[in-house]
C-alpha positions in Angstrom: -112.5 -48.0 -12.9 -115.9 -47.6 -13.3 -117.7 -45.2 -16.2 -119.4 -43.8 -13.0 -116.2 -42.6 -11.2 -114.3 -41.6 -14.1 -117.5 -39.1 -15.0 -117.0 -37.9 -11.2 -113.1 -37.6 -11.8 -113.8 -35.6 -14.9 -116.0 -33.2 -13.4 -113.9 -32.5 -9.9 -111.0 -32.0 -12.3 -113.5 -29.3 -14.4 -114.3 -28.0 -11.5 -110.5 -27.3 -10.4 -109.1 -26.1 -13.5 -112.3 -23.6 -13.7 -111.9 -22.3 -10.3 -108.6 -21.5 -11.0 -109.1 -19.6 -14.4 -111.9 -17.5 -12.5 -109.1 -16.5 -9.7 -106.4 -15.9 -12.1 -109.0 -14.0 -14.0 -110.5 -12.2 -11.4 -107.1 -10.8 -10.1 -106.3 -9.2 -13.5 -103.8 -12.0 -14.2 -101.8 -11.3 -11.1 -100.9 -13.8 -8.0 -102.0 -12.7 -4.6 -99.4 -12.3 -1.9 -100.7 -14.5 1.1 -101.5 -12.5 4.0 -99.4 -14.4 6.1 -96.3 -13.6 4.5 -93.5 -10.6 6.4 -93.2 -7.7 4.4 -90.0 -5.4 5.2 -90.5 -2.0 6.7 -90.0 0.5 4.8 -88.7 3.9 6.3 -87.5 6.6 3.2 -84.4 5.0 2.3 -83.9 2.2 5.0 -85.3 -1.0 5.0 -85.4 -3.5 8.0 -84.6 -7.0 7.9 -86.0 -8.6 12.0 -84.3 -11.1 13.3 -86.3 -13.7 15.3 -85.5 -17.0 16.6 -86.4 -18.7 13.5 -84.0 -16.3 11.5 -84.3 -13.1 9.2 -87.9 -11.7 8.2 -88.2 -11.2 5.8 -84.7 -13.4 4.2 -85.3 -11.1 0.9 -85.7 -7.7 -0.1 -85.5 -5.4 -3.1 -83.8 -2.0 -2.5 -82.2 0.9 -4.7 -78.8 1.7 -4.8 -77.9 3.7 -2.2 -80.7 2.1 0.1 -79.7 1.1 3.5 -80.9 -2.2 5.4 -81.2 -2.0 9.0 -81.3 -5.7 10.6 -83.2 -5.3 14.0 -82.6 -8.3 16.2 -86.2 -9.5 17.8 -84.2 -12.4 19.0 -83.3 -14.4 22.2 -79.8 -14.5 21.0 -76.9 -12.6 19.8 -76.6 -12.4 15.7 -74.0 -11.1 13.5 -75.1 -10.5 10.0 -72.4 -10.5 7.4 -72.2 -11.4 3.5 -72.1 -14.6 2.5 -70.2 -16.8 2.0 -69.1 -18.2 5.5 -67.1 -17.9 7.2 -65.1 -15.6 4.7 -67.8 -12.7 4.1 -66.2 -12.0 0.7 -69.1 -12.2 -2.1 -70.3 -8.4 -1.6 -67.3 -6.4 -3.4 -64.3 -5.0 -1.0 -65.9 -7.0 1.8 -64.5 -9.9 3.9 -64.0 -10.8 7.5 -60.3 -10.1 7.7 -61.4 -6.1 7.7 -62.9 -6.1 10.8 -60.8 -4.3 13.0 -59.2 -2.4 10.5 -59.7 1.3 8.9 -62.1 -0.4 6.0 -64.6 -2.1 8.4 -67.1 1.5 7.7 -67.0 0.4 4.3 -67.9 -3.7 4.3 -71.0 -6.0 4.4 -70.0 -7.2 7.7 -71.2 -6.5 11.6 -67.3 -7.3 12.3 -68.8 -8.4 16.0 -72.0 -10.0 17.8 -75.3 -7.7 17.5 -77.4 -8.7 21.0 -81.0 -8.6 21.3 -82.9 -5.5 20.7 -79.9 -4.0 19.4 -79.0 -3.4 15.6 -76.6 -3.1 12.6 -77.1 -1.6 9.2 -75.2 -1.5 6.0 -75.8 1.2 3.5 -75.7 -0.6 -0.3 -73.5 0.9 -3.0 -73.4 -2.0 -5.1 -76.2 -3.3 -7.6 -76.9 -7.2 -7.3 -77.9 -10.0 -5.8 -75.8 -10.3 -2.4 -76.7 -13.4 -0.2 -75.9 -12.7 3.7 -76.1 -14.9 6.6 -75.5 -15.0 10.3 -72.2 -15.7 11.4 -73.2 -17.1 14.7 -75.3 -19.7 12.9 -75.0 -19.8 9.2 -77.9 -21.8 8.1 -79.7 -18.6 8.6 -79.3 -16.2 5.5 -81.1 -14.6 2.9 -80.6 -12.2 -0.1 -80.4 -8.1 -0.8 -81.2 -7.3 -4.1 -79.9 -4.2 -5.0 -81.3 -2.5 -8.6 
């Protein structure tokens, strides 16, 4: 390489780094949230979770103990959201799909059934942690409450 372009290298490369001191810098040492990204609705006590046709916005939230997520199907199909893992629904404690149907079905992380467009489920969170959910109708779309 030539002394020329490893000069030019060298200053793009100053350039860079400099630019992004000055944006760390100039947001206080915080990162910026792109614009672009869903944020949950927030409602008092209730968050909601959509659910489009490329699956749950947004796939995580934070809530309180005691919080309830609503998921609100914006979709062109039915969905049927439920704790992971598939297709047991067991990882959210006292939960699993063999309690649909029965007397404890109020009390699990589970839909028990098909939600149709414009129609919706919610849950009420009693439990602190991380609890992964999915859609039992097509389980390669999940995400995660976290409850603190």
């Amino acid at each position: 390489m030539k002394n020329t372009q490893v000069v030019i290298i060298a200053a793009l490369l100053i350039l860079v780094l400099g630019w992004g001191a000055w944006k760390l810098s100039s947001n206080n040492g915080q990162v910026q949230q792109r614009s672009d990204q869903t944020q949950p609705q927030t409602a008092g006590s209730q968050t909601v979770i959509a659910y489009t046709d490329q699956g749950y916005s947004p796939a995580s939230v934070n809530i309180k103990k005691g919080d309830t997520v609503v998921w609100k199907n914006e979709s062109s199909k039915d969905m049927w959201p439920a704790s992971a893992m598939h297709p047991t629904h067991t990882v959210y404690p006292g939960s699993g799909i063999t309690k649909c149907n029965t007397a404890e079905q109020p009390t699990i992380f589970d839909a028990c059934a098909s939600v149709s467009p414009g129609s919706s489920w919610s849950f009420k969170f009693l439990q602190t942690g991380s609890w992964k959910f999915h859609d039992h109708l097509l389980p390669t779309n999940f995400g995660t409450i976290n409850v603190e």
